[in-house]
C-alpha positions, 0 to 999 in steps of 0.5 A: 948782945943778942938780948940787946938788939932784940930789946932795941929793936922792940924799943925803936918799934915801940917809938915808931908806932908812938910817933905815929899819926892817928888818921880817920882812913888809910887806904892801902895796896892800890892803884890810886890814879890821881887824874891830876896827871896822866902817869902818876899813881900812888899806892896808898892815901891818908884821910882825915877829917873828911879830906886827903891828907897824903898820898905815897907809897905803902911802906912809907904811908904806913909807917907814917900813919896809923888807923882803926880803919884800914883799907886793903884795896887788893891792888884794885883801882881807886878814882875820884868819885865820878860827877854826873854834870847833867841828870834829873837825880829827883825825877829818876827817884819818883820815877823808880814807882812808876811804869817803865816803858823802856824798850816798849816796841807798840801802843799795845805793849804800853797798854799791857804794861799800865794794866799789869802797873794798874793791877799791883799798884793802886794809884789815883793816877797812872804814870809812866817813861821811857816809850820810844816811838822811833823803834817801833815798826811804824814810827808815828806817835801813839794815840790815846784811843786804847788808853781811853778804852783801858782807863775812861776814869783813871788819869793816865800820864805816860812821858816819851823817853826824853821828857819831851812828850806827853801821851795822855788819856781823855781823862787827864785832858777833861781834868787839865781843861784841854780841848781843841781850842786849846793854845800854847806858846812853845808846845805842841797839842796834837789834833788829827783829823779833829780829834785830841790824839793825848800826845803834847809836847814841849810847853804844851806838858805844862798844861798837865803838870800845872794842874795834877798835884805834885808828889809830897815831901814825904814821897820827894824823901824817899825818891831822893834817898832810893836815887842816892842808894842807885848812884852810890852803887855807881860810884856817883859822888855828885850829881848836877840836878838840872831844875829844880823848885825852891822848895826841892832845893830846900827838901835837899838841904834839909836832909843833907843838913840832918845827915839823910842825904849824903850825895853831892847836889850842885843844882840848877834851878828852874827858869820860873818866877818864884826862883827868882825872886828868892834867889836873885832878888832876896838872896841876890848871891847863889848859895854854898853848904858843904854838900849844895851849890846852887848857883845856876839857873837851867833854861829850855831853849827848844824841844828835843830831836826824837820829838820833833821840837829841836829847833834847826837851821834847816827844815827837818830831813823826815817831814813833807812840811818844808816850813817845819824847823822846831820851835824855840820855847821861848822869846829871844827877849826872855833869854836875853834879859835872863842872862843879863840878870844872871850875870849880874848877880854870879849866877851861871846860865845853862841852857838846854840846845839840842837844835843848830838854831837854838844853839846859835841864838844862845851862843850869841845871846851869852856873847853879847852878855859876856863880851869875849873870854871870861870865867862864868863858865857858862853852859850849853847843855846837850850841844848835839846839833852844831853848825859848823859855822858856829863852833868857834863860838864855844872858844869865843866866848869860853862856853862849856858844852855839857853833853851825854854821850849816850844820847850819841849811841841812842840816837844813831839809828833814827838821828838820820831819819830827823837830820839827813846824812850831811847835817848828822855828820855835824851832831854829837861831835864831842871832839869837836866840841872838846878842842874848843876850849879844852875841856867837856863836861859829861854827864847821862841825864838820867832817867833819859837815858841809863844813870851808869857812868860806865856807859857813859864812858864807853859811850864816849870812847867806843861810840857803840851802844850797850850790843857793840854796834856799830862795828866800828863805832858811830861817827869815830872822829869824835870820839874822846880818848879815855883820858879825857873821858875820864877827865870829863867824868872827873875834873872837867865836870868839877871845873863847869860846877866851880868845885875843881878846888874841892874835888874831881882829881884826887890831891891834899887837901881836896875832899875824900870823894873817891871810889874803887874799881876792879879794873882800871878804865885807861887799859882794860880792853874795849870789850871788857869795859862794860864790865866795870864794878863799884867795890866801893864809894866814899864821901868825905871819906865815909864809905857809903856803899860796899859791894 
């Protein structure tokens, strides 16, 4: 009798293991937070063929399922892959081989800084990102003057923190052609007492950067796959690229379609001709594969606040001229026949307002356009500064606010200085924003700011910077909860790129893009939340990086 049961129980072992299914992934011994809904958690999840196939608890899913490839989690975490829904994946890339000047506190730092890049790195032309004259002792822009002394034969590119200013030697000057005769539309050349000083801004960049050669397809490659390596070892699973050329657009395809590049990429052209005039007039539909979605166009409505180009309702708080209100970098007309042409074709309009003045302009420019609520999900991008007359039009017209949570933290010590307390209370409001409609998409801009998610998240929630400072957070009324920090990172994100089908929560049927964590977001203590790791991002269930 005992021989019996012994040789029944090795058959019905033997008929379970037959009756099992052969899968690509089993991930077991989790917390497998869906996002889907708040509560609900699995412990195991089944992938094959690049797609969640079942979700359940261990014992079940394991005697259900079989695999070469067995995951044990350790009773770690596992996420949706984190989408960044605004950044600048290409230039963060070519960024990596420049000078950092992150944290410079003087001119004299940032000469330091190029002489020591100059003397490691032969270059034909210097360039660098990330001064910041709003920490520095004098606040004042820097001028060219050193540069000049350091460099009289080397052109020398040096960009402000976001993007929106230019400092420049004589050099790169005589080589562009720009004096001071020179004119531009929606920038700035900035002459003081009759001399060039080397800082442009806005449109006046432009000048530059239409006359110093592009990096080549073979530099572009190795920027795009260094910035691919960053954001997996981030838990990045798709990046929205906030402008791009024809021809970056089809590198990006190129390598995604001979397995180079793995990222997800949902892109936003550039507002330029040659874009237009293939993805509208020849293509006349935006364009899908597995990994790409292109089917918006990013437009710079006005500068940024840290320069002195974001384009306010009021005149700027920290200057004597009370006729300065910023600028608009372009006519109302151009965003208006823009978004006609947008619209007609299903392309989503995403436009980049920091000031109150430009984010009334385009919110009534998309309202004349969309007529009401619709489902385009247009975009404003940033959305930092808000009149509150003007809030309710995100509902009107169901305008999504893409915004940064880190620029909140970043800016809180200066922002002041720009706005005035009253006006200061009316910016970086993503509560405010997020009840419009429902949802907010977040994202980090990088390289403007830090590309890891993790501060956006504690960005959002603690509304501190990376000291915990302030104490009590920046403005905390308009903070986002964790849960919907980490929907804005997730499925909110998705929603705004039309991708919630295919990703963003962790569901059957919708792609493997998932990471694992070592500590869960929705309860580890505020003060540990910067101590979040990656242990490992997926793609399509492809493990793309292990701690």
């Amino acid at each position: 009798m005992k021989r019996l049961l012994i040789h029944l129980s090795i058959s019905l072992l033997f008929i379970s293991c037959v009756n099992k299914k052969e899968v690509d992934l089993i991930i077991h011994n989790a917390h497998i937070l869906t996002i889907s809904e708040k509560e609900l958690e699995f412990e195991a999840m089944v992938i094959d063929n690049g797609k969640i196939i079942d979700l359940g608890k261990e014992n079940q899913i394991l005697n259900k399922y079989s695999s070469k490839n067995q995951v044990d989690c350790k009773s770690a975490y596992v996420y949706p892959g984190f989408i960044d829904a605004h950044c600048h994946f290409l230039s963060y890339g070519l960024s990596i081989e420049e000078i950092d000047l992150t944290g410079s506190k003087s001119i004299k730092e940032i000469i330091d800084r190029c002489l020591n890049y100059s003397q490691e790195n032969k270059r034909s032309i210097i360039k660098g990102r990330g001064w910041d004259q709003n920490i520095w002792q004098k606040n004042n822009f820097p001028n060219k003057s050193l540069l000049d002394v350091h460099f009289p034969e080397t052109p020398v590119l040096l960009s402000r923190v976001d993007g929106h200013a230019l400092l420049v030697n004589q050099k790169a000057l005589d080589i562009c052609g720009i004096d001071i005769n020179s004119k531009v539309n929606g920038g700035h050349i900035e002459i003081i007492d009759g001399e060039l000083t080397g800082i442009l801004t806005d449109n006046a960049m432009d000048l530059v950067f239409n006359n110093i050669p592009d990096a080549d397809n073979q530099t572009k490659k190795k920027a795009l796959l260094k910035a691919q390596n960053k954001c997996f070892e981030l838990g990045l699973t798709t990046v929205d690229i906030a402008g791009l050329s024809k021809s970056d657009v089809f590198l990006i395809d190129q390598l995604q379609q001979s397995g180079e590049l793995k990222m997800n990429i949902y892109a936003m052209l550039s507002d330029s001709k040659e874009n237009y005039d293939y993805f509208i007039d020849t293509l006349q539909k935006p364009y899908k594969t597995k990994k790409l979605n292109v089917r918006s166009f990013k437009f710079y409505s006005d500068g940024a606040l840290g320069s002195r180009g974001a384009c306010l309702l009021q005149p700027y708080f920290d200057v004597n001229d009370s006729t300065y209100y910023g600028m608009m970098l372009n006519t109302v007309e151009h965003f208006r026949e823009s978004a006609k042409k947008l619209n007609l074709y299903g392309y989503q309009m995403c436009t980049h307002c920091i000031g109150d003045s430009s984010a009334r302009i385009m919110l009534n420019i998309y309202g004349d356009v969309l007529q009401g609520v619709n489902d385009k999900r247009w975009r404003i991008e940033h959305a930092q500064v808000i009149s509150p007359e003007d809030y309710h039009l995100f509902r009107k017209y169901a305008i999504i606010p893409s915004v940064q949570p880190t620029h909140a933290t970043s800016d809180m010590l200066w922002a002041v200085l720009r706005l005035g307390n009253k006006r200061l209370k009316n910016s970086y409001a993503y509560q405010q924003l997020l009840i419009q409609n429902g949802m907010i998409a977040l994202g980090t801009d990088f390289p403007i700011e830090n590309i890891n998610p993790i501060h956006t998240f504690y960005a959002a929630v603690a509304r501190k910077n990376l000291n915990g400072e302030p104490k009590n957070g920046f403005q905390k009324d308009n903070a986002l909860t964790r849960w919907e920090a980490i929907q804005g990172m997730t499925i909110w994100a998705a929603l705004s790129n039309f991708e919630e089908n295919e990703k963003g929560t962790i569901e059957i049927g919708k792609n493997a893009d998932f990471i694992i964590l070592n500590q869960n977001l929705l309860t580890v203590p505020e003060k540990n939340i910067l101590n979040t790791k990656v242990v490992s991002t997926y793609i399509n269930g492809e493990q793309v990086y292990r701690h």
